[in-house]
Backbone as CSV, one residue per row, in Angstrom:
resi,resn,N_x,N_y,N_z,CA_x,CA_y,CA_z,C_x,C_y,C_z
1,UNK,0.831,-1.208,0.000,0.000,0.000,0.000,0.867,1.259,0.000
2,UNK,2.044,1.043,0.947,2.993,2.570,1.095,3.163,2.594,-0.285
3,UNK,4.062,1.656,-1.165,4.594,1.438,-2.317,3.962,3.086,-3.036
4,UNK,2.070,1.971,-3.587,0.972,2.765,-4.299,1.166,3.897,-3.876
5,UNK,0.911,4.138,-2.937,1.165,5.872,-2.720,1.746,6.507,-2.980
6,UNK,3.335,6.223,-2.827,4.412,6.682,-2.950,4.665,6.783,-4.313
7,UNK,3.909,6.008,-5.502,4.371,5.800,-6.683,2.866,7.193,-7.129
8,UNK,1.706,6.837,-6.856,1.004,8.233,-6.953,1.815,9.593,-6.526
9,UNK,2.040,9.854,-5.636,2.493,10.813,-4.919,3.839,11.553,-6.342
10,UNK,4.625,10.518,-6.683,5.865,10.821,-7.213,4.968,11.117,-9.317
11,UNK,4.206,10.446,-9.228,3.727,10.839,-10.310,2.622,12.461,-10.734
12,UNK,2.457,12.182,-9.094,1.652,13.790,-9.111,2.337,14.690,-9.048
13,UNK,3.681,14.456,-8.875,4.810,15.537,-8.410,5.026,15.544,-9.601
14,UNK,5.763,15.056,-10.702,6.111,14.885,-11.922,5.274,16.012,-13.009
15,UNK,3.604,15.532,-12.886,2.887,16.598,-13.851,3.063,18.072,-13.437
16,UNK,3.189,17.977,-12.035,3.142,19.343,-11.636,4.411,19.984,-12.057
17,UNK,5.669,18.915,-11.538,6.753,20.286,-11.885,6.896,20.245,-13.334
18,UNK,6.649,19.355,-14.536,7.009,19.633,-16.026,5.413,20.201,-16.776
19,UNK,4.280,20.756,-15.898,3.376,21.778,-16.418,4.225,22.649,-17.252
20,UNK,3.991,23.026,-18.347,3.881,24.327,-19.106,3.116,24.891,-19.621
21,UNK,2.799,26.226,-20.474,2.069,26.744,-20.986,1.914,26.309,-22.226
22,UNK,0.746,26.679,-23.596,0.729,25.972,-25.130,2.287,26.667,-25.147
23,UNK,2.692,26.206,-26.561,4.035,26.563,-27.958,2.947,26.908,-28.714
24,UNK,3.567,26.998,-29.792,3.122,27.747,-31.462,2.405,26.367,-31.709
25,UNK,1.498,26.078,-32.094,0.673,25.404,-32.906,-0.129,24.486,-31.794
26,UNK,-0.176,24.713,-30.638,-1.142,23.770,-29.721,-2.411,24.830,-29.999
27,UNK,-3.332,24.118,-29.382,-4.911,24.782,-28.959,-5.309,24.696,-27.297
28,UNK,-5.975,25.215,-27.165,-6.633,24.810,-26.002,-8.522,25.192,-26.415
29,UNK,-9.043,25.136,-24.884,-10.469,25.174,-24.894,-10.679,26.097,-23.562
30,UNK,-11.566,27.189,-23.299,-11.632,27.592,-22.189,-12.939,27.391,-21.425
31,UNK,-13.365,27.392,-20.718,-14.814,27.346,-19.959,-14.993,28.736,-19.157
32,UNK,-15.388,29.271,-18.860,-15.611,30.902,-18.400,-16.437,30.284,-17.239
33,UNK,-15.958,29.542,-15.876,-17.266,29.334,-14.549,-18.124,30.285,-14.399
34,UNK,-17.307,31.503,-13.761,-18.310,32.595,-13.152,-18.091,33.929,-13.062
35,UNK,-19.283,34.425,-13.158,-18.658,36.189,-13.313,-18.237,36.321,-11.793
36,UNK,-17.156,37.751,-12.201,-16.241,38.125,-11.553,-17.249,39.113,-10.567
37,UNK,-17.269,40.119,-11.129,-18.676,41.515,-10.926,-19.202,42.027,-12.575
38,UNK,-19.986,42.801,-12.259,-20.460,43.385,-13.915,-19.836,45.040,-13.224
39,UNK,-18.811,45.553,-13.971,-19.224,47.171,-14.375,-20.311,47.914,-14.459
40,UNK,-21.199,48.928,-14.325,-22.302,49.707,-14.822,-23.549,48.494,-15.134
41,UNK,-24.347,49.128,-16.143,-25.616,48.313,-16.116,-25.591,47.231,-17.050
42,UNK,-24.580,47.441,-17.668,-24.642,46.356,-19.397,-23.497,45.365,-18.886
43,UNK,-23.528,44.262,-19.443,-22.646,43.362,-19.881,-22.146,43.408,-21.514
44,UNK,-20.797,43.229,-21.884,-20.514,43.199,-23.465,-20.536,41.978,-23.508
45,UNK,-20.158,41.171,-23.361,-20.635,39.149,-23.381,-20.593,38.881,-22.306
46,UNK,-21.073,37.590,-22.312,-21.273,36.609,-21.022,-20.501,35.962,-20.161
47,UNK,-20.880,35.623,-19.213,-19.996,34.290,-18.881,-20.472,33.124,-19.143
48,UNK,-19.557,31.807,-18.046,-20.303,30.831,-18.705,-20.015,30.778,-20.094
49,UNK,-18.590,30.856,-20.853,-18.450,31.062,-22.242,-17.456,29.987,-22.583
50,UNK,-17.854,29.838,-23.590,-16.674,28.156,-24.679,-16.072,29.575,-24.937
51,UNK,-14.862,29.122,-25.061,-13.832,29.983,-25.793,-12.566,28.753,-26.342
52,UNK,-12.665,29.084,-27.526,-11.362,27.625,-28.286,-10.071,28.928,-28.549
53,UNK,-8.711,28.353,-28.560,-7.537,29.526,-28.782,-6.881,27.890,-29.814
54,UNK,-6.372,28.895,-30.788,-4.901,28.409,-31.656,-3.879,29.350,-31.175
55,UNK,-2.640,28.817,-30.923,-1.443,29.186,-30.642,-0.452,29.564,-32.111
56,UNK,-0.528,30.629,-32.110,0.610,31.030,-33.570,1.655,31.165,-33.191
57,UNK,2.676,31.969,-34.007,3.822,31.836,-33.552,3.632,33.410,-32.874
58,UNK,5.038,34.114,-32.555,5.605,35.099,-31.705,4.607,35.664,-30.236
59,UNK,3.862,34.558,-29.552,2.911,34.755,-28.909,1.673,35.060,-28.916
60,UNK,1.088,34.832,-30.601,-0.568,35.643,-31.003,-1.022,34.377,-30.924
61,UNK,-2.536,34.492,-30.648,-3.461,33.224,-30.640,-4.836,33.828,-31.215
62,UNK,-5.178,33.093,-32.019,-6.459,33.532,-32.443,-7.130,33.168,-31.414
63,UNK,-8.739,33.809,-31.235,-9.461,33.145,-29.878,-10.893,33.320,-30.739
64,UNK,-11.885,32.269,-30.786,-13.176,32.191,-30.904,-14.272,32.024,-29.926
65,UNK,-15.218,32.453,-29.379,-15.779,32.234,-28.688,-17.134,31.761,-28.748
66,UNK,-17.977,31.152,-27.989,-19.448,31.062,-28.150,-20.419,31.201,-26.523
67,UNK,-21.272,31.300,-26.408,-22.452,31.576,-25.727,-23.833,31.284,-25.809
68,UNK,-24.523,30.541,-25.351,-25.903,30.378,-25.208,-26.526,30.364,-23.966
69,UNK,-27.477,31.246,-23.419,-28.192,30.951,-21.883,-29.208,31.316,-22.235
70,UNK,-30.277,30.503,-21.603,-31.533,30.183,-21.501,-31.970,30.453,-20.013
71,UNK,-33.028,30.933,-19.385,-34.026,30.400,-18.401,-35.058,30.536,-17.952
72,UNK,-35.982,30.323,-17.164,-37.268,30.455,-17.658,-37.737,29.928,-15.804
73,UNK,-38.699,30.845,-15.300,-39.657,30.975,-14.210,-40.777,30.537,-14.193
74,UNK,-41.167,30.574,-13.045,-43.019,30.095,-13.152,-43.157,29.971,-11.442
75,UNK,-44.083,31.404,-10.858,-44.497,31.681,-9.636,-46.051,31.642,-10.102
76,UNK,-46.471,31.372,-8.734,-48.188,32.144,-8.835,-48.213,31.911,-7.178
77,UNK,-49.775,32.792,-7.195,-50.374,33.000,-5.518,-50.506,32.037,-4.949
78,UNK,-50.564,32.257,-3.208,-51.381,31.228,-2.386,-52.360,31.039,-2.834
79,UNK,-53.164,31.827,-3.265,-54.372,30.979,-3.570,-54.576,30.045,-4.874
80,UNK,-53.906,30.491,-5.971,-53.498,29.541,-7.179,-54.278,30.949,-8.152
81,UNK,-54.762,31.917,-7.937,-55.579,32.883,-8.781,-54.485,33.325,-9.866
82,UNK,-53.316,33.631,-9.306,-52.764,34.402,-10.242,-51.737,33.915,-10.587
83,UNK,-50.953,33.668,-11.768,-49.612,32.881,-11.991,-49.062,33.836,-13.095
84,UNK,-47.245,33.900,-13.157,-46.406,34.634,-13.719,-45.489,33.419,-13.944
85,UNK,-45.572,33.896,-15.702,-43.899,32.717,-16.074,-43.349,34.041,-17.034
86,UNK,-42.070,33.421,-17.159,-41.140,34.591,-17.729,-39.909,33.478,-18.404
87,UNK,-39.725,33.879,-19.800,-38.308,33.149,-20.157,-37.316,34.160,-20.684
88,UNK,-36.145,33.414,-20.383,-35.452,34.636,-21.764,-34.034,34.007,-22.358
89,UNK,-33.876,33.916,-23.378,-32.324,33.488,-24.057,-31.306,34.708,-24.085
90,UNK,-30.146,34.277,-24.429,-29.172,34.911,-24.311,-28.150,34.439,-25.327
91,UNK,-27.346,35.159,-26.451,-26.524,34.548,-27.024,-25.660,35.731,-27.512
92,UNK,-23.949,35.238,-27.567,-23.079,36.069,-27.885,-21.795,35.156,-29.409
93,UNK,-21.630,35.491,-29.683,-19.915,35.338,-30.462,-19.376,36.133,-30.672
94,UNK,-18.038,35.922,-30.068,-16.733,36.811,-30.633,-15.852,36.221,-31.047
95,UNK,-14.956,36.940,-31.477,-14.271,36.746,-32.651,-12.699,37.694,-32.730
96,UNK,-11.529,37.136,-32.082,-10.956,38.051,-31.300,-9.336,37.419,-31.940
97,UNK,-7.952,37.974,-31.176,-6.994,38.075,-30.963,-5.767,38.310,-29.625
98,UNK,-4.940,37.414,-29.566,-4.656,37.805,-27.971,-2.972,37.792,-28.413
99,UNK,-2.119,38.417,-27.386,-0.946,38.298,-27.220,-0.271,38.182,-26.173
100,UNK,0.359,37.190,-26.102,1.028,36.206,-24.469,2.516,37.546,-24.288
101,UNK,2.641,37.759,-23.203,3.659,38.145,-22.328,4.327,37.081,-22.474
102,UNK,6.242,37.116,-21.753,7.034,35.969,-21.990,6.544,34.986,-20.631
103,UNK,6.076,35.711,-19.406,5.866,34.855,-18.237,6.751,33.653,-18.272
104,UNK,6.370,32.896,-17.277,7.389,31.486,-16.999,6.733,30.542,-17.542
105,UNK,7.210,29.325,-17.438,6.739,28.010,-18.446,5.904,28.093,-17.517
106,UNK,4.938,28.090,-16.852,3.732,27.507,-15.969,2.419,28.928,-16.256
107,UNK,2.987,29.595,-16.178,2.026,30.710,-16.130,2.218,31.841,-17.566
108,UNK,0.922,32.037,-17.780,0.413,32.452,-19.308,0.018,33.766,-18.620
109,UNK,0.270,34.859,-19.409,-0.491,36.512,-19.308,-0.627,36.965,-20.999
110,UNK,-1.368,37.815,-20.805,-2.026,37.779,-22.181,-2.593,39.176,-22.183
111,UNK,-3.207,39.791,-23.209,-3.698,40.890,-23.438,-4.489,40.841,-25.280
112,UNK,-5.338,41.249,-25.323,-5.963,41.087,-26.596,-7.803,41.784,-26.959
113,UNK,-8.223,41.558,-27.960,-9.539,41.770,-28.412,-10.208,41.477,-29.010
114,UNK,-11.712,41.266,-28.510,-12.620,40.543,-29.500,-13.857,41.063,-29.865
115,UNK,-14.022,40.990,-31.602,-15.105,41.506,-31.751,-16.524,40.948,-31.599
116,UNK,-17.389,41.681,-30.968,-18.395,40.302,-30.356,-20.014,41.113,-30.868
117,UNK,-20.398,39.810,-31.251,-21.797,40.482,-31.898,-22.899,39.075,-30.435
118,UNK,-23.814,39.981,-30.560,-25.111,39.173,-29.467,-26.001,39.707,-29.795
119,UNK,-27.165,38.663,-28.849,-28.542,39.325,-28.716,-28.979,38.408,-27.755
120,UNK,-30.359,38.671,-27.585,-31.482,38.031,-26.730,-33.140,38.493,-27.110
121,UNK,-33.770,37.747,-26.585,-35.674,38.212,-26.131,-35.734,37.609,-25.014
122,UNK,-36.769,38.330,-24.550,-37.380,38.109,-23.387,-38.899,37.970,-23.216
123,UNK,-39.678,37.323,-22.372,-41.060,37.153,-22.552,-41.826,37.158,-21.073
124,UNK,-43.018,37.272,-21.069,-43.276,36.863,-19.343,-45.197,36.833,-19.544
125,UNK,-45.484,36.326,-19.130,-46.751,35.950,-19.192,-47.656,35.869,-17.886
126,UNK,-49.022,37.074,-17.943,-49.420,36.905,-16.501,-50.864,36.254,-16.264
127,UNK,-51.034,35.610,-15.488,-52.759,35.170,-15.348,-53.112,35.666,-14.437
128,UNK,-54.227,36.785,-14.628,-55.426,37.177,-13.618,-56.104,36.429,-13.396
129,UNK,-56.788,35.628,-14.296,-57.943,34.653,-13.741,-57.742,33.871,-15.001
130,UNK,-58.514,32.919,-14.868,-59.120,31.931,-16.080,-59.819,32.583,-17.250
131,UNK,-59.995,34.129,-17.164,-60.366,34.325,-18.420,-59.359,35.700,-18.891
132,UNK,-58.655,36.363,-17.911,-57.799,37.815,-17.918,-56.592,37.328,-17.903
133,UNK,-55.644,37.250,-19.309,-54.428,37.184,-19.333,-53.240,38.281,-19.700
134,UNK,-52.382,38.740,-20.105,-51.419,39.399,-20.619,-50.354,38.987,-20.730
135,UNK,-49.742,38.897,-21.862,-48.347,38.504,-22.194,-47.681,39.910,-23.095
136,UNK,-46.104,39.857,-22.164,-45.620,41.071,-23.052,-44.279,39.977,-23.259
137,UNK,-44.270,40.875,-24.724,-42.620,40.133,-25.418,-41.726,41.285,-25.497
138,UNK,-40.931,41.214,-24.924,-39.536,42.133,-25.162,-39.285,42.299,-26.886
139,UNK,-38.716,43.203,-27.453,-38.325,43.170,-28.359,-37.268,42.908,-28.760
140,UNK,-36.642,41.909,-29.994,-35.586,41.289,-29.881,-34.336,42.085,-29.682
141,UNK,-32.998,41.763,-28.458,-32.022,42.651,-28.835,-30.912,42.436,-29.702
142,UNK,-30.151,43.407,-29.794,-28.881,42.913,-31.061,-27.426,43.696,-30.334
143,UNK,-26.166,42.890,-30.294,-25.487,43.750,-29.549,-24.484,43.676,-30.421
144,UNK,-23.555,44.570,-30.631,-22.336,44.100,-31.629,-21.004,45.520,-30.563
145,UNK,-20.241,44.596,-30.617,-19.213,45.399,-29.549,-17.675,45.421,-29.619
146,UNK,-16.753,45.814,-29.358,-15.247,45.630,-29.287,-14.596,45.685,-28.323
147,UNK,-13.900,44.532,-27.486,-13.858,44.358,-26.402,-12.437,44.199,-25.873
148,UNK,-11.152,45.369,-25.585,-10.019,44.842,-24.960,-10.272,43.744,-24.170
149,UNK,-8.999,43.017,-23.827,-9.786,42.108,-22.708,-7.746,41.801,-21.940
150,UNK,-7.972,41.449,-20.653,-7.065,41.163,-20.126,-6.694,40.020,-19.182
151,UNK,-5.755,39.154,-19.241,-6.170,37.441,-18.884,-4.919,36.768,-18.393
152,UNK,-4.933,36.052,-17.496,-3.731,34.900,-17.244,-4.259,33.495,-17.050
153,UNK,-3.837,32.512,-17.184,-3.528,31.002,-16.757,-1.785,30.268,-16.159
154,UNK,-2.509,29.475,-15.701,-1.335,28.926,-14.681,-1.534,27.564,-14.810
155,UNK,-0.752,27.209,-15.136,-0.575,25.435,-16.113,-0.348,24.547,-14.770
156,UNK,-1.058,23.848,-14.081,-1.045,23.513,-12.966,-0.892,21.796,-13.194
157,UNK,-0.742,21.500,-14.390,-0.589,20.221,-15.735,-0.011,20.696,-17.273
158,UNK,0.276,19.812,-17.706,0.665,19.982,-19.015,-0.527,20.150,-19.911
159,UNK,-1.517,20.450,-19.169,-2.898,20.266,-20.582,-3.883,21.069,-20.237
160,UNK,-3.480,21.469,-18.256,-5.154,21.728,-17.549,-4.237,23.142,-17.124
161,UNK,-5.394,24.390,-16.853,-4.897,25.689,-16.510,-6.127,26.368,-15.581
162,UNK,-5.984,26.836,-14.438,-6.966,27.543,-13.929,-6.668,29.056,-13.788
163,UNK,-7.291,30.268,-14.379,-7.392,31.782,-14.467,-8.375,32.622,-14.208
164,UNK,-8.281,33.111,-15.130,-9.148,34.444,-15.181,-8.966,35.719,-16.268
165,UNK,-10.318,36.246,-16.712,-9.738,36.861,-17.897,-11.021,38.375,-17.268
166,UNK,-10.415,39.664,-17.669,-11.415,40.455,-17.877,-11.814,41.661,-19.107
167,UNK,-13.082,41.574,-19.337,-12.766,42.510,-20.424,-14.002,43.822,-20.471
168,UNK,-13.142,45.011,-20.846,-14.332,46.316,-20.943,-13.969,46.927,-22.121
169,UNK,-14.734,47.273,-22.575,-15.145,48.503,-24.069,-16.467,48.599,-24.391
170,UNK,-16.553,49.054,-26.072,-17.342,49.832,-26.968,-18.787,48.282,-26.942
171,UNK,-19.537,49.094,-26.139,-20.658,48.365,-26.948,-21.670,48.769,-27.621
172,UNK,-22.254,48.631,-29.093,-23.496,48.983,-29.784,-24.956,48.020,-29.457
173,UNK,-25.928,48.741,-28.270,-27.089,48.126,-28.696,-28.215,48.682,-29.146
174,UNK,-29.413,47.800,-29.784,-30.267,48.198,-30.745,-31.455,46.916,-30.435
175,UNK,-32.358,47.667,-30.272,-33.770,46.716,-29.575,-34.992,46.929,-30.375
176,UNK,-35.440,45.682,-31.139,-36.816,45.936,-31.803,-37.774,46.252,-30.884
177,UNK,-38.996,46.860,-31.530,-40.633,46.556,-30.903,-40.631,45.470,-30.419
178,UNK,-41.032,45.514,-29.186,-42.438,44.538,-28.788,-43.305,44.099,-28.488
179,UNK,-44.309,43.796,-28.021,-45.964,43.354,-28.128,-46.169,43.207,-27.221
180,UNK,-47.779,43.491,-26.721,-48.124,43.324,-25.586,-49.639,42.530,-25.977
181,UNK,-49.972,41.755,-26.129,-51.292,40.737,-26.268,-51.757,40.460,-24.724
182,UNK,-53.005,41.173,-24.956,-54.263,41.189,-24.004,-55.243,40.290,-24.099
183,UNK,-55.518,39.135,-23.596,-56.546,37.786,-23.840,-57.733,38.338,-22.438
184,UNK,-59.064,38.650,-23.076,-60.367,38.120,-22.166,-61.226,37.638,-22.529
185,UNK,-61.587,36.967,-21.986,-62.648,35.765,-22.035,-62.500,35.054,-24.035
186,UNK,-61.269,34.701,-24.044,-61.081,34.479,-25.424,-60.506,35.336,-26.137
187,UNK,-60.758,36.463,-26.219,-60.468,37.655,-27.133,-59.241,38.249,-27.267
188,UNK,-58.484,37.994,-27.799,-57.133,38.666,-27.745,-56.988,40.040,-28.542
189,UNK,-55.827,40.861,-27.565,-55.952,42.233,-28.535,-54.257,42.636,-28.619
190,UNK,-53.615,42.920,-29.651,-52.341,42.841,-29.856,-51.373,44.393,-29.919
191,UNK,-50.813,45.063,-29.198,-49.957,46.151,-29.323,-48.686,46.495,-29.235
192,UNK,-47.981,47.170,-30.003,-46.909,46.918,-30.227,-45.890,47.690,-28.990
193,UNK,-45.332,47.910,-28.569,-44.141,48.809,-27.563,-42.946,49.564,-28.301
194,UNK,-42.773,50.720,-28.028,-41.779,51.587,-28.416,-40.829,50.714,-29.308
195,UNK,-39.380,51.072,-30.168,-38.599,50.934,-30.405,-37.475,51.586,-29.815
196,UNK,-35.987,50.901,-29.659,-35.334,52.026,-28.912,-34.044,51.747,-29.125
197,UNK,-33.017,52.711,-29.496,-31.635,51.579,-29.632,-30.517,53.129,-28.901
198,UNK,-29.633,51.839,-28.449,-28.691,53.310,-27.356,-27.239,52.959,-27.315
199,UNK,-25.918,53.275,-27.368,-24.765,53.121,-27.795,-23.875,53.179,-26.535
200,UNK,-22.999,52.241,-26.169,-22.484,53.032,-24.541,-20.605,52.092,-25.279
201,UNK,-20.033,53.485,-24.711,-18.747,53.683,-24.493,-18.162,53.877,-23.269
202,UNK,-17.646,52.558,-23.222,-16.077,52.979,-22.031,-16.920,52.917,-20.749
203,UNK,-17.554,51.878,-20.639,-18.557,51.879,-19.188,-19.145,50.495,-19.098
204,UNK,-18.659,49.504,-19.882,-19.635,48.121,-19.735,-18.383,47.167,-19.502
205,UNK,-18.150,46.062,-18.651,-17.401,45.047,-18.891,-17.732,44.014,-17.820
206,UNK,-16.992,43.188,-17.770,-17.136,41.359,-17.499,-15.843,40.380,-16.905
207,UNK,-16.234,39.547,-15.986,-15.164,38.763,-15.654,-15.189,37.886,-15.531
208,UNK,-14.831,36.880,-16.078,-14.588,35.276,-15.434,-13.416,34.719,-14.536
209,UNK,-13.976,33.317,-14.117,-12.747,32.835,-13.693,-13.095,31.392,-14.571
210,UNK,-11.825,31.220,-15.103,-11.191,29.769,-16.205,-10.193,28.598,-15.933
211,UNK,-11.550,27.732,-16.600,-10.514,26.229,-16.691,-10.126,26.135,-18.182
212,UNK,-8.731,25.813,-18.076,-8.264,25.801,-19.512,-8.028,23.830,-20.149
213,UNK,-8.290,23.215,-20.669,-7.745,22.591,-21.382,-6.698,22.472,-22.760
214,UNK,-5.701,22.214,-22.745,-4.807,22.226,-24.001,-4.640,21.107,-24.745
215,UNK,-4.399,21.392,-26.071,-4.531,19.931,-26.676,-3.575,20.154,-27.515
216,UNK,-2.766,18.936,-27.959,-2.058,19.481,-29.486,-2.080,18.309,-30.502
């Protein structure tokens, strides 16, 4: 039994001290766990984000990203009279560039930008009674943005990295109409809601903390 251990023990020691960071032509994969804080009122992308990197040469990595969130509610009264559901999606891609600092073989620093286009809707639906309903739909949004961003990993394995990346800039958003449908006793009546689109600079950003996988 000492043996086993001792032969684990010496093999866990091993990954740890010959961890390094990618070379020129590895990849990795990132996972984005959890936001850090949000800046101001907007987010420019999400967390919770796939992010894939190619390793080029003189320290540039291309970086792609993706995003999808979904979720969706459903309250009503003690008495059962009145019920509220609400959903809403969420989706981003960017489309970016990064450049590694020399750091040490274990630990990665980086600096770079991505151009990131998104959107979402939102919906929520209310019951007064069995015959008085209302449903309002958000109007769809559209976000398209440019995002410095600033990041390290720490190769804690030859393949696996735990970090953190943050990023703030230029975001463009732009929000269709949307509807408000009134149902009584059968009858539905349909209206539309404002349009509205608003531009924010130098006031929105985002943070994760990251598990990296590398592959080559």
């Amino acid at each position: 039994m000492k043996k086993i251990l001792l032969s684990v023990c010496l093999i866990a020691t091993s990954v740890f001290a010959f961890a390094q960071k990618p070379a020129d032509g590895d990849n990795s994969l990132t996972f984005g766990i959890t936001g850090i804080n949000t800046i101001a009122l907007t987010t420019p992308h999400y967390t919770n984000t796939l992010l894939f990197k190619h390793y080029m040469s003189n320290g540039l990595a291309a970086r792609v990203g993706i995003n999808i969130g979904t979720s969706s509610s459903s309250t009503s009264t003690v008495n059962g009279g009145d019920s509220l559901k609400s959903s809403s999606m969420n989706w981003a891609l960017t489309l970016g560039v990064q450049k590694a600092f020399k750091g040490t073989d274990k630990l990665e620093t980086y600096i770079g930008a991505d151009l990131m286009l998104g959107g979402g809707s939102s919906s929520n639906t209310t019951n007064f009674s069995s015959t008085f309903k209302v449903e309002n739909k958000a109007g769809s949004t559209f976000k398209f943005g440019i995002i410095p961003c600033i990041g390290m990993n720490y190769y804690i394995a030859s393949w696996l990295a735990v970090g953190a990346e943050f990023g703030w800039g230029f975001v463009s958003s732009s929000t269709a109409a949307g509807s408000q449908t009134t149902t009584i006793s059968g009858t539905s009546t349909t209206t539309n809601t404002g349009k509205s689109s608003n531009t924010t600079l130098g006031t929105s950003g985002s943070g994760m903390l990251t598990v990296t996988a590398a592959f080559r």
